[in-house]
C-alpha positions in Angstrom: 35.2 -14.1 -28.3 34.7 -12.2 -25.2 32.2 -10.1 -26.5 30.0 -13.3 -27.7 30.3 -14.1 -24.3 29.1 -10.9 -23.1 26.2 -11.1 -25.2 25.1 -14.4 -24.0 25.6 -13.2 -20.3 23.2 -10.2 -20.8 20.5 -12.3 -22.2 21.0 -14.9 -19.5 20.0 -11.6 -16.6 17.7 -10.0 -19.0 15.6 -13.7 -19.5 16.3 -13.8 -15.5 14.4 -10.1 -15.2 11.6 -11.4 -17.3 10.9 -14.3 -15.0 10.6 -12.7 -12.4 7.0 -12.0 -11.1 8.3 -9.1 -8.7 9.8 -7.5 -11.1 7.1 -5.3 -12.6 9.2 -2.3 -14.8 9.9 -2.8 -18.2 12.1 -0.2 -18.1 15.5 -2.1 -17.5 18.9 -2.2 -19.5 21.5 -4.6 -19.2 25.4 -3.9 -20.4 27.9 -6.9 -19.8 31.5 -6.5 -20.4 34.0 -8.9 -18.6 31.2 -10.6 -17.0 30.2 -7.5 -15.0 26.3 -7.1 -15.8 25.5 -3.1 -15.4 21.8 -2.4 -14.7 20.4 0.6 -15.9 16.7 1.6 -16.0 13.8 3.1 -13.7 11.5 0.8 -11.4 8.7 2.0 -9.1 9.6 0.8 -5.7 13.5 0.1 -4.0 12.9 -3.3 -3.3 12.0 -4.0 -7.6 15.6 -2.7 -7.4 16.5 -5.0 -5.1 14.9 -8.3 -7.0 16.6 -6.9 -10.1 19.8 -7.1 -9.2 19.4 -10.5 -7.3 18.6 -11.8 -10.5 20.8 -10.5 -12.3 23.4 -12.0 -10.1 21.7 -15.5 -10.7 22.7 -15.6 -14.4 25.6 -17.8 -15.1 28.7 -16.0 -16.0 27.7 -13.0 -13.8 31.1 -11.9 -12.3 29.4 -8.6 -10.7 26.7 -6.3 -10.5 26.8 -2.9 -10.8 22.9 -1.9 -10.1 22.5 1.8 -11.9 18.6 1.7 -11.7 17.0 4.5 -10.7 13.6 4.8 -8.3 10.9 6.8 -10.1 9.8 10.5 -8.5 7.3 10.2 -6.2 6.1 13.2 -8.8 6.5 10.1 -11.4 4.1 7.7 -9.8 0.0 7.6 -10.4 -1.6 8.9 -7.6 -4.9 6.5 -6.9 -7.8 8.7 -5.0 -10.1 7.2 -3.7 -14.0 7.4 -5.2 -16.2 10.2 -4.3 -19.4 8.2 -4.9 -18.0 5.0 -3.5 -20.1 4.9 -0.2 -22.1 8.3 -0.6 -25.8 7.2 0.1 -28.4 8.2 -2.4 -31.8 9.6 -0.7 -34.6 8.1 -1.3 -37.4 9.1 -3.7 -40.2 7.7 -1.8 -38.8 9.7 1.8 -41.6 12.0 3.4 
């Protein structure tokens, strides 16, 4: 019976996760056992590890949160760069 229970807890956080618009990894886990939601997984930036486990403690049943999720490498993360050609100025073909 408990572990019914423990299954309908973890997809109570994980639905809460999902709904969540500042929660952008898909990369979370959930494990519930005595109503203590683990959360394992990788997100981008601490305070998506922060949301996470706010929801997670928003799902009924909920006793505890343990949050396990890890921050990607900064090694991890896309690097933007900017344009070379976004404001370079082309010479003009009639100059002279």
């Amino acid at each position: 019976m408990q572990q019914r229970r423990d299954s309908e807890i973890e997809q109570r956080v994980l639905h809460e996760l999902r709904v969540q618009p500042e929660i952008r990894s898909k990369e979370l886990c959930v494990f519930c056992a005595d109503g203590v939601a683990t959360l394992s997984g990788t997100v981008n930036k601490h305070h998506d590890k922060r949301f996470a486990e706010v929801a997670a403690e928003r799902a009924r049943g909920v006793v505890t949160v343990i949050n396990n999720i890890n921050l990607k490498e900064v090694s991890e993360q896309p690097v933007k760069r900017p344009s070379l050609t976004a404001n370079v100025a082309m010479p003009s073909a009639h100059a002279g």
